[in-house]
mmCIF file as gemmi writes it, N, C-alpha and C atoms, coordinates in Angstrom:
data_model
loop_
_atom_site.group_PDB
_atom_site.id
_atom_site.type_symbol
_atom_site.label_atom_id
_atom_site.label_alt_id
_atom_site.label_comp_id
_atom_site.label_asym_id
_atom_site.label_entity_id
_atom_site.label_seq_id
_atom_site.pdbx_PDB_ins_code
_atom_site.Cartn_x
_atom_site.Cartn_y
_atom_site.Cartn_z
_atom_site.occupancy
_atom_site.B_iso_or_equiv
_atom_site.pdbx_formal_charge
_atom_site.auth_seq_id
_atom_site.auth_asym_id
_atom_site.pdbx_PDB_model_num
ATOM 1 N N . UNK Axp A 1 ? 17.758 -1.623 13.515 1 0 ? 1 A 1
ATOM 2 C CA . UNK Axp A 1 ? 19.207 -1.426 13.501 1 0 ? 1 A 1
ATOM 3 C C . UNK Axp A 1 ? 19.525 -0.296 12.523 1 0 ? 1 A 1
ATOM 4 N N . UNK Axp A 2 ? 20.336 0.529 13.036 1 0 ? 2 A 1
ATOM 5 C CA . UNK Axp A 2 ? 20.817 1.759 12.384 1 0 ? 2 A 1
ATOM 6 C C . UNK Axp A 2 ? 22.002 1.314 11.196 1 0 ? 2 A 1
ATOM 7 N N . UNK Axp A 3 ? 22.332 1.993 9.945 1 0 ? 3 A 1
ATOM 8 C CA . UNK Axp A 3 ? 23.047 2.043 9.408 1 0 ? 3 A 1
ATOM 9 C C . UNK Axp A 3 ? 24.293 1.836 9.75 1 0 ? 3 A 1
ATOM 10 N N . UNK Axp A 4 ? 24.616 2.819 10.494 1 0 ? 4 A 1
ATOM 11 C CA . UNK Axp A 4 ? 25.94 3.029 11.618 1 0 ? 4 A 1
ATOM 12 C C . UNK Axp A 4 ? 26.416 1.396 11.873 1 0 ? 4 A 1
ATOM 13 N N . UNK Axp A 5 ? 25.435 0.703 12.311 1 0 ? 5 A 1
ATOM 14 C CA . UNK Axp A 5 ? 25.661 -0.599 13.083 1 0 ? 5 A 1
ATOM 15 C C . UNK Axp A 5 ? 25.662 -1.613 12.314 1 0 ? 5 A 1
ATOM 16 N N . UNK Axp A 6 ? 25.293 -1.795 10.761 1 0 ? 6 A 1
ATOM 17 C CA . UNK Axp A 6 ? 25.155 -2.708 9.575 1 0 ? 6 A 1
ATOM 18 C C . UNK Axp A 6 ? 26.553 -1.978 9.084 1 0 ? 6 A 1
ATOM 19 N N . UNK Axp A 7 ? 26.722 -0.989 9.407 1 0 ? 7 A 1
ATOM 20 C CA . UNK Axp A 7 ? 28.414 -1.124 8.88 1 0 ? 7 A 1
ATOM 21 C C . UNK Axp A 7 ? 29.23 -1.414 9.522 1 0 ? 7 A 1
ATOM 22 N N . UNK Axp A 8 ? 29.464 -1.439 10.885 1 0 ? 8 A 1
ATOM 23 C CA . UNK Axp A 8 ? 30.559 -1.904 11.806 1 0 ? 8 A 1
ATOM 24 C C . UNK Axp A 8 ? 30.333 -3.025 11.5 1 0 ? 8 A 1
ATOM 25 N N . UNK Axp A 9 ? 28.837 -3.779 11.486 1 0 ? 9 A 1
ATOM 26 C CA . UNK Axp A 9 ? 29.256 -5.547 11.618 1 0 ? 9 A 1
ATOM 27 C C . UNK Axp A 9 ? 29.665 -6.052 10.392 1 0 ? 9 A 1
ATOM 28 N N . UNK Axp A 10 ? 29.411 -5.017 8.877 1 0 ? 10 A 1
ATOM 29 C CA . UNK Axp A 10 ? 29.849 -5.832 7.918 1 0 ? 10 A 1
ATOM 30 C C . UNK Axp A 10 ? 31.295 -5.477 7.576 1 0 ? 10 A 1
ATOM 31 N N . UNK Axp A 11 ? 31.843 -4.061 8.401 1 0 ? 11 A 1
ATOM 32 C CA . UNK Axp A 11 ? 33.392 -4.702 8.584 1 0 ? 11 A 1
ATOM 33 C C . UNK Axp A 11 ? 33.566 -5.764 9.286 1 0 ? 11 A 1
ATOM 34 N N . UNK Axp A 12 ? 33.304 -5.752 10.512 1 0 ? 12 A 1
ATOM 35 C CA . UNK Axp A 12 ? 34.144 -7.057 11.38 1 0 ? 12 A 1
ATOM 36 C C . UNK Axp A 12 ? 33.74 -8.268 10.266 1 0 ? 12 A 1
ATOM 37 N N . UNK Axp A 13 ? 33.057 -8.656 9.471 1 0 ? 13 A 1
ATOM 38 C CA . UNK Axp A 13 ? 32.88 -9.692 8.987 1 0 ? 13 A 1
ATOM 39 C C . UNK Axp A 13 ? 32.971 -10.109 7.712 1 0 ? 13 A 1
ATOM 40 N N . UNK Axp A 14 ? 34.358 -8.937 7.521 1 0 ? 14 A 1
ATOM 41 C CA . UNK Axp A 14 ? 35.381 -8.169 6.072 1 0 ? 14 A 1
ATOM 42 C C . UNK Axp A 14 ? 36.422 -9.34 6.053 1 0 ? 14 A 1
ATOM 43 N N . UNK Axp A 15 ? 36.649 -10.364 6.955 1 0 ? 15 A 1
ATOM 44 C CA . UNK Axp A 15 ? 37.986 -11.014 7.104 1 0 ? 15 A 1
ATOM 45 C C . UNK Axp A 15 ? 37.504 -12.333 7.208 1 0 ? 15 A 1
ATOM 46 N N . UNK Axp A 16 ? 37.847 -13.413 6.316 1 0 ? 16 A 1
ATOM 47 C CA . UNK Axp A 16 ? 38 -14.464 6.343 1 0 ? 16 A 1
ATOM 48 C C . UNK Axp A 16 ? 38.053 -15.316 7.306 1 0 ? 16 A 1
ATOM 49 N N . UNK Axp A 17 ? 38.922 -14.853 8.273 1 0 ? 17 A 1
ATOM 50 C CA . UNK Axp A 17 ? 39.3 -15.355 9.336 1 0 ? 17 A 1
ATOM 51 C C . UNK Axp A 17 ? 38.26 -15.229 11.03 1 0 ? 17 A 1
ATOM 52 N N . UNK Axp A 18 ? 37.868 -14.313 10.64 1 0 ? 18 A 1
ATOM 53 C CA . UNK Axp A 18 ? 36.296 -13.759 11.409 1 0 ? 18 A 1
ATOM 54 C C . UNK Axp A 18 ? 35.556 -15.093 10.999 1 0 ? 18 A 1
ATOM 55 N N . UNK Axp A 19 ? 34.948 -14.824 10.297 1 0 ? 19 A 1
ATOM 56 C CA . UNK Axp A 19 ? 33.833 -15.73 9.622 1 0 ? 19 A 1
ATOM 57 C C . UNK Axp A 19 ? 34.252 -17.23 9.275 1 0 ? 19 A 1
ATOM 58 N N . UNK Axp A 20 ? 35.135 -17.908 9.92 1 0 ? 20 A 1
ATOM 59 C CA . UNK Axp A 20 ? 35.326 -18.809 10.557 1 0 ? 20 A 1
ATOM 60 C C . UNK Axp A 20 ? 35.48 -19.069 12.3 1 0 ? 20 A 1
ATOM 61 N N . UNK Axp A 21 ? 36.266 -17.926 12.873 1 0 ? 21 A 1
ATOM 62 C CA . UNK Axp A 21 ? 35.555 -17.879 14.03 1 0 ? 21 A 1
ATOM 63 C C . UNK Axp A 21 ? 33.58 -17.909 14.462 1 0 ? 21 A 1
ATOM 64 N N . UNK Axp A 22 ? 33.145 -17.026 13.752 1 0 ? 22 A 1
ATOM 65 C CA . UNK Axp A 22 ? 32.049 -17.508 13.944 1 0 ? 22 A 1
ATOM 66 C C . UNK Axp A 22 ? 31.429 -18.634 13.323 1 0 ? 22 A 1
ATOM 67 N N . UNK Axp A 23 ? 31.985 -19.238 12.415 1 0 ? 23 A 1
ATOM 68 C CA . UNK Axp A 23 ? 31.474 -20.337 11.675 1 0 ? 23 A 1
ATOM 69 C C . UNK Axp A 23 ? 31.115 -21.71 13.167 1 0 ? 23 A 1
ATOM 70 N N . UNK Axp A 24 ? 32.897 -21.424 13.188 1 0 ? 24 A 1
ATOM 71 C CA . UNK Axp A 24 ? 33.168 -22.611 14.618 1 0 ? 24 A 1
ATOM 72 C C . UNK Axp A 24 ? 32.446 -22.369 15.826 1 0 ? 24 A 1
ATOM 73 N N . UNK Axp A 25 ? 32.377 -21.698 16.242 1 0 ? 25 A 1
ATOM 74 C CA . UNK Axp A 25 ? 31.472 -20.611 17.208 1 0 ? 25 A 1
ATOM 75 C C . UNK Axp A 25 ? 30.001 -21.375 17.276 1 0 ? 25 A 1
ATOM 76 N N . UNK Axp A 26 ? 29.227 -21.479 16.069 1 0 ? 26 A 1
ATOM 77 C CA . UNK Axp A 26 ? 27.614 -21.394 15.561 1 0 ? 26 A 1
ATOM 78 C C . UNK Axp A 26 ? 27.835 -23.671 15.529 1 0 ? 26 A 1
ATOM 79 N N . UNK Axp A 27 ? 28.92 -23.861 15.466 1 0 ? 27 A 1
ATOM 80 C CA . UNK Axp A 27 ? 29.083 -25.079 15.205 1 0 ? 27 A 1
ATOM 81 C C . UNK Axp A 27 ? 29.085 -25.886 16.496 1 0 ? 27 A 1
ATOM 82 N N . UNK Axp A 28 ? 29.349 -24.956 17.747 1 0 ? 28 A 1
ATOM 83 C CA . UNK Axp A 28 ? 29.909 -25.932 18.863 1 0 ? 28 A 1
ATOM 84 C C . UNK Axp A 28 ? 29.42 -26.102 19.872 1 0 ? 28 A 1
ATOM 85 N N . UNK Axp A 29 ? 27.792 -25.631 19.698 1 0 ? 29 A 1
ATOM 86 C CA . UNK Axp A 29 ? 26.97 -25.423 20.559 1 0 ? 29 A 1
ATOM 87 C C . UNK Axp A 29 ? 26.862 -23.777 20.841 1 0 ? 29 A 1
ATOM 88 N N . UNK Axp A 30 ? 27.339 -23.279 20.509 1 0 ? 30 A 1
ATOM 89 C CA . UNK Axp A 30 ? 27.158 -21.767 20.805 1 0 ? 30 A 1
ATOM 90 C C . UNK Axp A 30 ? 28.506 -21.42 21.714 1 0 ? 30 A 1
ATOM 91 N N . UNK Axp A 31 ? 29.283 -21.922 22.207 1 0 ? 31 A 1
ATOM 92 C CA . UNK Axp A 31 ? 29.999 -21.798 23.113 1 0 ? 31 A 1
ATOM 93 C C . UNK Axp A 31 ? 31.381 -22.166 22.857 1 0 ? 31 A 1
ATOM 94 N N . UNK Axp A 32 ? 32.7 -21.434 22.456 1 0 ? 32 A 1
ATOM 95 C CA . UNK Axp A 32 ? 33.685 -21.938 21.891 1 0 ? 32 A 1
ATOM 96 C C . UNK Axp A 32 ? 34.972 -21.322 23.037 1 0 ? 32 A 1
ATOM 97 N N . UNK Axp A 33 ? 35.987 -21.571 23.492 1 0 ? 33 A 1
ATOM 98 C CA . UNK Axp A 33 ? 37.284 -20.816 24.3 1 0 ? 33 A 1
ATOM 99 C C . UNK Axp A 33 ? 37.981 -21.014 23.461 1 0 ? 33 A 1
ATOM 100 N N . UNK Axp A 34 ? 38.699 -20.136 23.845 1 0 ? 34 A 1
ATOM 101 C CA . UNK Axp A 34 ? 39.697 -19.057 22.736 1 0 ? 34 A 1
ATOM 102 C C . UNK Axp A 34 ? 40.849 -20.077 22.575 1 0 ? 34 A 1
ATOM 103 N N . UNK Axp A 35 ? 41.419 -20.819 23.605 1 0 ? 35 A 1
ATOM 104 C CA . UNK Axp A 35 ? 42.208 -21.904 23.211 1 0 ? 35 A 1
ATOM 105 C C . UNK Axp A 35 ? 41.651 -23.042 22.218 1 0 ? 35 A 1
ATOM 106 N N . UNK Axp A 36 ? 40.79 -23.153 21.624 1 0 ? 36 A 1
ATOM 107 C CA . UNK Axp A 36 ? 40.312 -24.362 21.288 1 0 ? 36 A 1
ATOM 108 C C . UNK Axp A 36 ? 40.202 -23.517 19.674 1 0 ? 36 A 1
ATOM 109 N N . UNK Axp A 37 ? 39.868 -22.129 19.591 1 0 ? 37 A 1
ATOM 110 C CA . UNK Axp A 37 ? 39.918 -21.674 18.412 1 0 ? 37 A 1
ATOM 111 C C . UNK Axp A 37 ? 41.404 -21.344 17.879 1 0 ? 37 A 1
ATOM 112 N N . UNK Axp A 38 ? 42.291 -21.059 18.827 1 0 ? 38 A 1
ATOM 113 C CA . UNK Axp A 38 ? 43.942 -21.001 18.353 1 0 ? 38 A 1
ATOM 114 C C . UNK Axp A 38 ? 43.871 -22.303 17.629 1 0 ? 38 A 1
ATOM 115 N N . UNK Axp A 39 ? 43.425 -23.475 17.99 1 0 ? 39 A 1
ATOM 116 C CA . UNK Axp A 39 ? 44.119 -24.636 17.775 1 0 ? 39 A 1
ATOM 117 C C . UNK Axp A 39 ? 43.371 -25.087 16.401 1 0 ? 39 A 1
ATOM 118 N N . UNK Axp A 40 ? 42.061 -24.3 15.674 1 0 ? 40 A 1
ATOM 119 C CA . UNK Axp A 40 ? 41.702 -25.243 14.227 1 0 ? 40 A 1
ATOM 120 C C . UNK Axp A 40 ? 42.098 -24.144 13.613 1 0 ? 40 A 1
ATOM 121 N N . UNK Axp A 41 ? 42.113 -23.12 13.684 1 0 ? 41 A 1
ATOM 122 C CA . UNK Axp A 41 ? 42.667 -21.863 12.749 1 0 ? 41 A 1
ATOM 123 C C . UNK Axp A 41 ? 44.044 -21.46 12.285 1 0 ? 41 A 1
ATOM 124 N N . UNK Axp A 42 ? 45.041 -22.145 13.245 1 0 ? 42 A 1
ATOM 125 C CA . UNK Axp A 42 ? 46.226 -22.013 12.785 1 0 ? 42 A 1
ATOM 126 C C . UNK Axp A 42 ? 47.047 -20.607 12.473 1 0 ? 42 A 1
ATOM 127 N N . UNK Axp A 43 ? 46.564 -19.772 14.002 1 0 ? 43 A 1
ATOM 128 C CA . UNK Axp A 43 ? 46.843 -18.131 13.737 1 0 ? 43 A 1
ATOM 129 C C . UNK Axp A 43 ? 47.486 -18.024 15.085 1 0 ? 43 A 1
ATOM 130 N N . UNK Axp A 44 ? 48.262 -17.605 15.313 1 0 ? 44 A 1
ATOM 131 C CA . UNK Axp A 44 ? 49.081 -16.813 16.763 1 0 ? 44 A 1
ATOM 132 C C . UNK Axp A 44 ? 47.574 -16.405 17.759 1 0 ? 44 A 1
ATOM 133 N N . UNK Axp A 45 ? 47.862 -16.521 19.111 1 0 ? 45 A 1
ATOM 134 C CA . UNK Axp A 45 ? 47.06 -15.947 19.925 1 0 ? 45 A 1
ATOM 135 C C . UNK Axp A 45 ? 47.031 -14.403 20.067 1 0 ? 45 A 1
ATOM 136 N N . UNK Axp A 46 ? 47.9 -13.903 19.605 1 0 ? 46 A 1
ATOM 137 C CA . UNK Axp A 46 ? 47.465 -12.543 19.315 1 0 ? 46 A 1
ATOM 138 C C . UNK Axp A 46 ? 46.674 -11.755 18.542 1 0 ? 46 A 1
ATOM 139 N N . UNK Axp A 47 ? 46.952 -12.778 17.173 1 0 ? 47 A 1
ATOM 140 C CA . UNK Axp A 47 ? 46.185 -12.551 16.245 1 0 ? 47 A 1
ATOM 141 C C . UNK Axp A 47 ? 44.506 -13.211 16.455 1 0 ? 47 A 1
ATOM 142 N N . UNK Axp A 48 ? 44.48 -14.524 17.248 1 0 ? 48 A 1
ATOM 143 C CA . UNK Axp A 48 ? 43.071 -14.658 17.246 1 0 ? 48 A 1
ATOM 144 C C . UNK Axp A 48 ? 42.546 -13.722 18.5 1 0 ? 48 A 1
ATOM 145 N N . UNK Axp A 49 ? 43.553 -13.132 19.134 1 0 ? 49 A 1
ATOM 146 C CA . UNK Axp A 49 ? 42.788 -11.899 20.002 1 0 ? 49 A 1
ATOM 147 C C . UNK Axp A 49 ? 42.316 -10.823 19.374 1 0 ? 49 A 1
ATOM 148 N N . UNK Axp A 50 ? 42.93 -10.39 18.375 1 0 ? 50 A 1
ATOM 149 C CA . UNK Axp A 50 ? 42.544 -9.09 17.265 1 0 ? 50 A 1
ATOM 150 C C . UNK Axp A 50 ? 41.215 -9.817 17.168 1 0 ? 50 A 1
ATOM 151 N N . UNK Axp A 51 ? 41.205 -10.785 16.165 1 0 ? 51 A 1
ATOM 152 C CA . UNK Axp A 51 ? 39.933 -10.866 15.538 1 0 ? 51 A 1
ATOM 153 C C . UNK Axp A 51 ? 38.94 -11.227 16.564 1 0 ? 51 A 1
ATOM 154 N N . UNK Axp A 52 ? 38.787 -11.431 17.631 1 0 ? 52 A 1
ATOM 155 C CA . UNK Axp A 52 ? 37.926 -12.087 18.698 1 0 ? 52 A 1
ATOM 156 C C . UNK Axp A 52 ? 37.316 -10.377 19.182 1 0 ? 52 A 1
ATOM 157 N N . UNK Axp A 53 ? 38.227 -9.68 19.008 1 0 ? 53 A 1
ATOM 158 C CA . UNK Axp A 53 ? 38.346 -8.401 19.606 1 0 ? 53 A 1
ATOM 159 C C . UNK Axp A 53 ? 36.752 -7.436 18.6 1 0 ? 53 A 1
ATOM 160 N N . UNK Axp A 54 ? 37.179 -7.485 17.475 1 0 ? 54 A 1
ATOM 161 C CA . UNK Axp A 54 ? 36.689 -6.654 16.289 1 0 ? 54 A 1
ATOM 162 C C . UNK Axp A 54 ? 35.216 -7.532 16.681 1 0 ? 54 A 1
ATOM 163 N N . UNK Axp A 55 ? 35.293 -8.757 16.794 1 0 ? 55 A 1
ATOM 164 C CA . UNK Axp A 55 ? 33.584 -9.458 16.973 1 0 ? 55 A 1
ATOM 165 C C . UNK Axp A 55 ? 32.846 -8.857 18.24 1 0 ? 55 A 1
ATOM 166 N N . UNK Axp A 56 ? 34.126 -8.932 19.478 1 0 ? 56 A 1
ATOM 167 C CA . UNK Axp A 56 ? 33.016 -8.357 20.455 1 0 ? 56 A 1
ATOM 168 C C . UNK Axp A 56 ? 32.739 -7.125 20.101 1 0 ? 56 A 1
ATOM 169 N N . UNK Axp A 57 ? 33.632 -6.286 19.541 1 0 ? 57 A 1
ATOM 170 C CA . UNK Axp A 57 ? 33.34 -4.633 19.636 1 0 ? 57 A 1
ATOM 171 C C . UNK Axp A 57 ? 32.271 -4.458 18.577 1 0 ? 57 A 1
ATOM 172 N N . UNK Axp A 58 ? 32.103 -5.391 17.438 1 0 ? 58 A 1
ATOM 173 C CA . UNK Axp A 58 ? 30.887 -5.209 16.796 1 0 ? 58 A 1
ATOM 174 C C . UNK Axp A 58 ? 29.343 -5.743 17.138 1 0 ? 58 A 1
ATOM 175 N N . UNK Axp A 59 ? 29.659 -6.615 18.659 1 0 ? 59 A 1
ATOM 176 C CA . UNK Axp A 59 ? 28.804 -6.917 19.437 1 0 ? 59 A 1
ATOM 177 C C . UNK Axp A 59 ? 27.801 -8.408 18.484 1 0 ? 59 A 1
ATOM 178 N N . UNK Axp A 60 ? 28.73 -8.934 17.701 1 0 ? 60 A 1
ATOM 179 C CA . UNK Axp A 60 ? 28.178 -10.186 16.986 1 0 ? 60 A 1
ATOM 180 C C . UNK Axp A 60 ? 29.168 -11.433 17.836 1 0 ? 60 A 1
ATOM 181 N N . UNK Axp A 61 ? 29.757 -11.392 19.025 1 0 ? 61 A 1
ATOM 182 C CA . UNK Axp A 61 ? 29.8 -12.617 19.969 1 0 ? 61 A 1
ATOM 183 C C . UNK Axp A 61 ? 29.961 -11.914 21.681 1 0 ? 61 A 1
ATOM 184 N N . UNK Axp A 62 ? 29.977 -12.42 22.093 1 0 ? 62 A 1
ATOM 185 C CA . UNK Axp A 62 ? 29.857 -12.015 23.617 1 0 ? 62 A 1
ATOM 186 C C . UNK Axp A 62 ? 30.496 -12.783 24.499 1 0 ? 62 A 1
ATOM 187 N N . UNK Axp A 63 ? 32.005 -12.75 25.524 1 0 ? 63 A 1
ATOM 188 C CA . UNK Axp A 63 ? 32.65 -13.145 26.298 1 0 ? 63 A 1
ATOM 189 C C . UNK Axp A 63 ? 32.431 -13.207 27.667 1 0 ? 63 A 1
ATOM 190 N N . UNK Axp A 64 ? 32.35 -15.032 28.237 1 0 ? 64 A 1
ATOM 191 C CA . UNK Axp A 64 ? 31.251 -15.358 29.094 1 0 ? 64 A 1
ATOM 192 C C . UNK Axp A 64 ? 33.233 -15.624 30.085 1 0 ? 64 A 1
ATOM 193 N N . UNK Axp A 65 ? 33.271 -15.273 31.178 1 0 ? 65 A 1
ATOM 194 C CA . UNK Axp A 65 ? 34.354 -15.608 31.759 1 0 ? 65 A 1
ATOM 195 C C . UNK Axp A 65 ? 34.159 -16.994 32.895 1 0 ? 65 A 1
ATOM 196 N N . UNK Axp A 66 ? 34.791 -17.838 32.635 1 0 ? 66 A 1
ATOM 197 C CA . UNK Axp A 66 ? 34.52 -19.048 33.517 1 0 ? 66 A 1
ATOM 198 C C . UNK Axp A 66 ? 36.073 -19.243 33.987 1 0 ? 66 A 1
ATOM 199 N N . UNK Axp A 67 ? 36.084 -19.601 35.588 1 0 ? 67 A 1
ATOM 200 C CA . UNK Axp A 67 ? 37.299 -19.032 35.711 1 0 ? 67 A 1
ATOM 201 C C . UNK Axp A 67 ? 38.395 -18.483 35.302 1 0 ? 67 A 1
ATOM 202 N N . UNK Axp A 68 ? 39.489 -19.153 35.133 1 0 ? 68 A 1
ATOM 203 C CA . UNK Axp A 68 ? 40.865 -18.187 33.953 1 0 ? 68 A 1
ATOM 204 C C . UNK Axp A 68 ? 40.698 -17.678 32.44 1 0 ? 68 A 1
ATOM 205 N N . UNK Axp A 69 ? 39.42 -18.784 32.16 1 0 ? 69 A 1
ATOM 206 C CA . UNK Axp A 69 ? 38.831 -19.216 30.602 1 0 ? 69 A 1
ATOM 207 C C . UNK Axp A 69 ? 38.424 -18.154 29.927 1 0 ? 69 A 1
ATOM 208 N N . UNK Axp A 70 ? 37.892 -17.453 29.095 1 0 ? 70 A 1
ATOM 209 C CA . UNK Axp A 70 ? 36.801 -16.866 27.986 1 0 ? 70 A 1
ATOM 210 C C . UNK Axp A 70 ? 36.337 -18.306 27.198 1 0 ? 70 A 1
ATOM 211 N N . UNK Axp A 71 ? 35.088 -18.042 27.392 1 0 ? 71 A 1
ATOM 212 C CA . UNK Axp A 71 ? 34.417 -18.669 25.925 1 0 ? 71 A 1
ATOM 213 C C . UNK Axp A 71 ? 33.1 -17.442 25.505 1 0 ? 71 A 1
ATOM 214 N N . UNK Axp A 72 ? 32.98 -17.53 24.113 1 0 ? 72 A 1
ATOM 215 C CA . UNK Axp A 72 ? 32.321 -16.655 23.342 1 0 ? 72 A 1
ATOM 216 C C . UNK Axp A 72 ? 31.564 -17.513 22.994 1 0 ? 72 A 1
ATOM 217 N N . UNK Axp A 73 ? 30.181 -16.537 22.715 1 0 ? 73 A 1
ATOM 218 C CA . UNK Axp A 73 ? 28.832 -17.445 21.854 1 0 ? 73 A 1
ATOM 219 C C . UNK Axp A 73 ? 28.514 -16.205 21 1 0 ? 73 A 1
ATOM 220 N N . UNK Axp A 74 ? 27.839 -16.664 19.789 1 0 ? 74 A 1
ATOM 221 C CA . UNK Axp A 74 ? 27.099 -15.583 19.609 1 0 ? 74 A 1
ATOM 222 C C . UNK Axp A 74 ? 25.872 -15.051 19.58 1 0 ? 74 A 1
ATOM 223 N N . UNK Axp A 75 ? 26.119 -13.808 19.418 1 0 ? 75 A 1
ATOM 224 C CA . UNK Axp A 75 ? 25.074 -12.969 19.948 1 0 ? 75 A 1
ATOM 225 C C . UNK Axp A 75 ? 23.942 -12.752 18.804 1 0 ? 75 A 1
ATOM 226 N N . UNK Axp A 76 ? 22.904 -13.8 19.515 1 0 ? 76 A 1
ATOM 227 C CA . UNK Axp A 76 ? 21.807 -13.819 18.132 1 0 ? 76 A 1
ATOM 228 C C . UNK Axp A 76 ? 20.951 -12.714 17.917 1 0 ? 76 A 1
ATOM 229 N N . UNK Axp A 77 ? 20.735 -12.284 18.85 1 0 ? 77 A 1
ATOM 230 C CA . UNK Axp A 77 ? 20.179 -10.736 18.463 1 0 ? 77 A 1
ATOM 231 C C . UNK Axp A 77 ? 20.323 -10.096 17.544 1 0 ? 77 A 1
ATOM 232 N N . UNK Axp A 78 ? 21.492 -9.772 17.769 1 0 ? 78 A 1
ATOM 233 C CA . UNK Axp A 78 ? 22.451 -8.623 16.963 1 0 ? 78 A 1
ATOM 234 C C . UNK Axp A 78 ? 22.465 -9.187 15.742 1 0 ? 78 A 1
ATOM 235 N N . UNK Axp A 79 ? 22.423 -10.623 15.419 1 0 ? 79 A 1
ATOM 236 C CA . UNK Axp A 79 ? 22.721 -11.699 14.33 1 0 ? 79 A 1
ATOM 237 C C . UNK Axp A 79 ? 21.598 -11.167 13.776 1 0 ? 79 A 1
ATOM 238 N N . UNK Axp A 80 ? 20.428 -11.52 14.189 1 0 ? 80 A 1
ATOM 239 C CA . UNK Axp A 80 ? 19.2 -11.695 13.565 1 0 ? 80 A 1
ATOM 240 C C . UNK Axp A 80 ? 18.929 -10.485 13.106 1 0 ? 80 A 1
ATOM 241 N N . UNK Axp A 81 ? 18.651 -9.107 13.796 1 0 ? 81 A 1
ATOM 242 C CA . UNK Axp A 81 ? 18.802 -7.979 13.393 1 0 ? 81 A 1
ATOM 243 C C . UNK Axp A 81 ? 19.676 -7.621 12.269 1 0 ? 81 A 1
ATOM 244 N N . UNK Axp A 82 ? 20.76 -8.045 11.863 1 0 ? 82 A 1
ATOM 245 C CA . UNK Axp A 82 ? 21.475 -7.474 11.349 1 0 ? 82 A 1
ATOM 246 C C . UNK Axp A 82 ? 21.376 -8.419 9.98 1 0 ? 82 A 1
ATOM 247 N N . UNK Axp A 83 ? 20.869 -9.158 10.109 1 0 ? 83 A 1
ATOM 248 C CA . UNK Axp A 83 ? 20.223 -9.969 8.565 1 0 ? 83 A 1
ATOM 249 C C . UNK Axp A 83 ? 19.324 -9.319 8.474 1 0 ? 83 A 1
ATOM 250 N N . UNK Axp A 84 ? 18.214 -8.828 9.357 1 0 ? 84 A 1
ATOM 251 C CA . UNK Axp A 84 ? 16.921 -8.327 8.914 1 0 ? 84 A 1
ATOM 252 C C . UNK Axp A 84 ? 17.309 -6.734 8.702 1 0 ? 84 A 1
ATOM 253 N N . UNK Axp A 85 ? 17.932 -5.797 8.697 1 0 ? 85 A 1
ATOM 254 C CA . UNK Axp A 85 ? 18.246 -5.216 8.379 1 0 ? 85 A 1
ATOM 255 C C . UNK Axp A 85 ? 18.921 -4.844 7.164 1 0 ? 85 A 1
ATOM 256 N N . UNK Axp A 86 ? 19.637 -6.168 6.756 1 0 ? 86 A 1
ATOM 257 C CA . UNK Axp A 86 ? 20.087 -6.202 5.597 1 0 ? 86 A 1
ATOM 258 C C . UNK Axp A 86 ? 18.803 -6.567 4.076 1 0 ? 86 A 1
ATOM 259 N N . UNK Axp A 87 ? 18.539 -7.574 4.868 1 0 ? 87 A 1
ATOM 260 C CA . UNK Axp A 87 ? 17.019 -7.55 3.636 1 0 ? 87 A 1
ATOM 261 C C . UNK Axp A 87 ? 15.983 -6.497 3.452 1 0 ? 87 A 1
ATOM 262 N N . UNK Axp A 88 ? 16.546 -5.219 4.263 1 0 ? 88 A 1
ATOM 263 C CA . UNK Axp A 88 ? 15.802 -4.284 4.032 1 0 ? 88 A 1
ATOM 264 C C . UNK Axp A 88 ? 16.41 -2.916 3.203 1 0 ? 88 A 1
ATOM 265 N N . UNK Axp A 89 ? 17.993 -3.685 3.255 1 0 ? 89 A 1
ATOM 266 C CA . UNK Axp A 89 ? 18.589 -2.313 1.786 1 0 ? 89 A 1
ATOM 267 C C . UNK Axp A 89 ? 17.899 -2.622 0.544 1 0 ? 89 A 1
């Protein structure tokens, strides 16, 4: 993993509110919909669209469409890489 890419993910994971999305996320089997995260976070659906937004674009969760639904898991790859990358600054 490139530099470039240990910095996008350690912005997206600059916000409090991120890192409970993925907290809940890593908690629920891997598999969480976006209605079910409005409802323990206590943030407007717009706002948990921002932050849902900044995770996919940093490619640390990934949006699985089941009919009308999104649910996100995350993306352990990118996870794992991007710890092992970090133990290497």
């Amino acid at each position: 993993m490139n530099l470039k890419s240990v910095e996008k993910i350690s912005k997206a994971l600059s916000d409090v509110n991120r890192l409970k999305i993925l907290k809940a996320i890593q908690s629920s089997q891997d598999k969480l919909e976006c209605s079910t995260i409005v409802s323990f976070l206590n943030l407007s659906q717009p706002s948990i669209s921002h932050h849902i937004k900044k995770l996919v674009e940093a490619d640390l969760i990934e949006p699985q469409k089941e009919g009308r639904f999104y649910y996100y898991s995350l993306n352990k790859d990118v996870w794992d890489s991007y710890l092992k990358a970090l133990e290497k600054l």
